[in-house]
N, C-alpha and C positions, 0 to 999 in steps of 0.2 A: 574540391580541395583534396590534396595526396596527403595522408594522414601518415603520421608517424605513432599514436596511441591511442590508448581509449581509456577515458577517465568513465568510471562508474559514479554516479551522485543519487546520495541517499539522504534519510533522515536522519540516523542515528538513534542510542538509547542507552540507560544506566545500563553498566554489567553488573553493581553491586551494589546493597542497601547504601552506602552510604556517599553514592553517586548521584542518586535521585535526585535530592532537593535541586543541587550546581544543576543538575541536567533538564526539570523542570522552569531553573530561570533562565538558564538558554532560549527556554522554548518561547517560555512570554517576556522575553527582553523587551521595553519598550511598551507594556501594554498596563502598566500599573497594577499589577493583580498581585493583594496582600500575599504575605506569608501565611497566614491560616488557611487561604485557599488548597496555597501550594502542600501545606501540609496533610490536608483533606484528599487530593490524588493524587500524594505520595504511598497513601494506605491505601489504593488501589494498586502499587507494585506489591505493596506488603503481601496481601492477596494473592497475589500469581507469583511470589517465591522471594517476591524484594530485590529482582530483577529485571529488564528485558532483553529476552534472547533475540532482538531485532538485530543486533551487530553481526552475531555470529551464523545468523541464518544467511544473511546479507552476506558473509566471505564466503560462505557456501555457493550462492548462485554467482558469485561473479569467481571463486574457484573451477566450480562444474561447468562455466564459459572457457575459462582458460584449456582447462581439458581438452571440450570438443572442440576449440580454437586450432590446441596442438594435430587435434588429431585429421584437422582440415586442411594444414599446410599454412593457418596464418599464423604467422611467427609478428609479436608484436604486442611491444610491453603494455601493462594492464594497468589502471592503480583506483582506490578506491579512497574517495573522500564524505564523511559526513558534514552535514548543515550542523548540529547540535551537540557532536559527544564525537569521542575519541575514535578513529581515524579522522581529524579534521580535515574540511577541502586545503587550508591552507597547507598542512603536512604533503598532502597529496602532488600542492601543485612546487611544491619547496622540492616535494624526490623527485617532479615531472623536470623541474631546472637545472638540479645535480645532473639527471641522466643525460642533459642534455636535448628532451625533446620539444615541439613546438608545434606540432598542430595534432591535434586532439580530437577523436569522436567522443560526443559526450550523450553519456545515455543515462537517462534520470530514470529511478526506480519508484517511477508511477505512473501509473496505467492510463491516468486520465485528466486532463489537463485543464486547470485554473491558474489563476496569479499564484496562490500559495503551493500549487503542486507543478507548477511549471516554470514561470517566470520568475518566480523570488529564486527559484534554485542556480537557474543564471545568472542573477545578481551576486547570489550568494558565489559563485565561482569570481566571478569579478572582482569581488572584494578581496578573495581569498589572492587573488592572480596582485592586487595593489599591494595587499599583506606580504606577498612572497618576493615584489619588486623583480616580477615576472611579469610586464604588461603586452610581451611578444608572443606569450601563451595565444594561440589559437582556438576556439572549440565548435565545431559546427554538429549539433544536436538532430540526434536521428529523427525519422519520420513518425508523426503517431503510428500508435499503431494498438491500440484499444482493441478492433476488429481485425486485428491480422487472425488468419484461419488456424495459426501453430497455439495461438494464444487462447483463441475461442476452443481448440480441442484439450490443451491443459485442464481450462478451469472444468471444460464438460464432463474429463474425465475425473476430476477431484470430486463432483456431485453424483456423477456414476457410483462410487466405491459409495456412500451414502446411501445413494436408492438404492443399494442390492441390498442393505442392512435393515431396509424399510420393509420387504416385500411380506413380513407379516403382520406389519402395522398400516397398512393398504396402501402404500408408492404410489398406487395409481390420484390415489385422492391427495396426497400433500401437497399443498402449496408451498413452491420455491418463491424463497426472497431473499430479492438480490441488493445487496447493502455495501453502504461505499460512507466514507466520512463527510459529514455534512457542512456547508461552508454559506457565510453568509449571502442573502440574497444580493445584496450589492454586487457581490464578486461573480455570483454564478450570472447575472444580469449581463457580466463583460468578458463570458468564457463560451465553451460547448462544453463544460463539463456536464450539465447534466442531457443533455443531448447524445455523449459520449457514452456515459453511464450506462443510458438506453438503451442504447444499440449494443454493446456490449451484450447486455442482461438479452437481448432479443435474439442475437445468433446466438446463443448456449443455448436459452430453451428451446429455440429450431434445430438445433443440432443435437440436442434429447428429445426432438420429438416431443415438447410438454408446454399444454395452454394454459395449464393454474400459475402462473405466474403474476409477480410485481416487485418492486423496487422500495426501496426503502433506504435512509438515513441516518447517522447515528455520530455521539460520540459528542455533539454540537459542545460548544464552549464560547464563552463572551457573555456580555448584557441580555441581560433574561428579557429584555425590551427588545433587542434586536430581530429582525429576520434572519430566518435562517432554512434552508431548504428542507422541506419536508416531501412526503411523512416521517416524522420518527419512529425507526422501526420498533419500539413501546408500545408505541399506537396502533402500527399496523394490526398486534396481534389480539387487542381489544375487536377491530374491526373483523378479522379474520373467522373470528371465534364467532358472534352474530350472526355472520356468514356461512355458518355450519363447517367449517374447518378445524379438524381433527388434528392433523400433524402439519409440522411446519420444516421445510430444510433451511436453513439460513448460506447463503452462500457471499462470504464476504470477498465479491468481485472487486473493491477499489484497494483491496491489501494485498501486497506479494509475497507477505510472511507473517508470522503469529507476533504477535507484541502485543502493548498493553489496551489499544482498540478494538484486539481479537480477545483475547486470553480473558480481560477482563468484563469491556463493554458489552461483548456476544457470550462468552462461556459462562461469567456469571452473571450478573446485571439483568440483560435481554433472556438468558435461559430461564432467571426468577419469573421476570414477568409473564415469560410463554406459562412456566408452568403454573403458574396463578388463576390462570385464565382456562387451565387444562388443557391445553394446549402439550402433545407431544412433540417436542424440539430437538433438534439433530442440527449439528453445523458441518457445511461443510470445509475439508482443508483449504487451506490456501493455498495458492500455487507453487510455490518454495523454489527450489530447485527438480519440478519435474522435468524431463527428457523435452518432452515439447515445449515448452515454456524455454528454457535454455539455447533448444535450438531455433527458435524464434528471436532472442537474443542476436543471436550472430547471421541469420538472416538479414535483419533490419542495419546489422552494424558493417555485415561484409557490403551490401549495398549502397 
């Protein structure tokens, strides 16, 4: 298909304390979860500033694409819609009709793919496309790309900057783990997410050269009855520590920027329990807008 743009599709998040709540029931529309819950991790943004900078990082890597877009010779409008909070997809696909255009690359801003990080976000554009009474909108969605090599040397090099900061805390001995949002077993049962995961986690530590590795899950939400993909990375570091493991890198591979899963659930939450445990804990960044990561972007999108 001859594409005429490329829609970017994210999550979204509050910009401002008093965004949260609205922005929390976006998230569990549909799912019956009181208000006191919502209130209970609302004081988790409280926490990391009583915002999330998931928005603004997010116009960042789909800015630093347009960049290196210009500076490749593709000339070819851009637009970005959130699932949850303001840049809606529906705004998105409303300027996509104004401009006039109609077939769309669409590149979702998640690594690894399930119903909720992959197929709801096409839905979710569907809806947007019946909302905007734009159902001639086109969108054909790039290829995975988990193990693309641009994306494996990102995240390798965000854990690099880390190990150099370790080498007096023995690098050679910390165990890296590799942590991604945890989603019910039902779901992962009818996905390759954690398949994806894997392999992900498996070319970075070959590509750092490093065998202490494992995988881990975080962040879980729903019925304390339900399954849900483990191990939790809590747990991991009770196990780790038995283990004779001293320092721990946290490398949070299923996020492509800091928000309240990173900031919160890894910087403070998961740091308590490391250090609980003695546990020396280091995280690493997340991939953001680095150079390789972006130009893997437009790789996967010029193709």
């Amino acid at each position: 298909m001859n594409c005429d743009s490329i829609l970017f599709i994210g999550f979204g998040g509050p910009t401002k304390p008093d965004e949260i709540v609205p922005f929390l029931r976006n998230v569990t529309r549909g799912r019956n979860i009181p208000d006191a819950r919502l209130t209970d991790v609302a004081h988790h943004y409280e926490i990391i500033g009583g915002r999330s900078p998931y928005n603004e990082l997010t116009l960042c890597q789909v800015n630093a694409f347009k960049n290196l877009a210009v500076k490749k010779g593709l000339d070819i409008p851009v637009y970005l819609g959130m699932r949850n909070w303001d840049p809606y997809l529906k705004s998105a696909v409303m300027q996509m009709k104004n401009d006039g255009v109609c077939r769309a690359i669409g590149f979702i801003l998640a690594p690894h793919r399930s119903y909720s990080s992959f197929q709801q976000y096409q839905e979710n554009v569907e809806a947007a496309k019946k909302e905007a009474a734009f159902p001639g909108l086109d969108v054909d969605y790039v290829d995975a790309w988990h193990d693309h090599p641009l994306y494996i040397e990102a995240v390798s090099d965000r854990v690099r900057e880390k190990l150099s900061c370790l080498k007096e805390n023995n690098a050679d001995e910390t165990l890296l783990i590799f942590t991604a949002h945890s989603i019910p077993m039902t779901m992962a049962k009818e996905s390759q997410y954690e398949k994806e995961i894997m392999l992900s986690a498996r070319l970075i530590a070959e590509k750092l050269g490093r065998k202490r590795w494992t995988t881990a899950y975080q962040s879980r939400s729903g019925r304390p009855g339900d399954s849900w993909l483990e191990p939790d990375i809590n747990d991991v570091f009770a196990h780790a520590y038995q283990h004779g493991v001293r320092n721990v890198l946290v490398i949070p591979v299923g996020f492509l920027c800091d928000h309240a899963e990173v900031l919160f659930d890894l910087d403070h939450e998961a740091k308590a329990t490391a250090e609980k445990f003695g546990l020396h804990y280091v995280r690493a960044a997340t991939v953001m807008d680095h150079p390789k990561f972006i130009e893997m972007i437009f790789k996967v999108v010029a193709r």
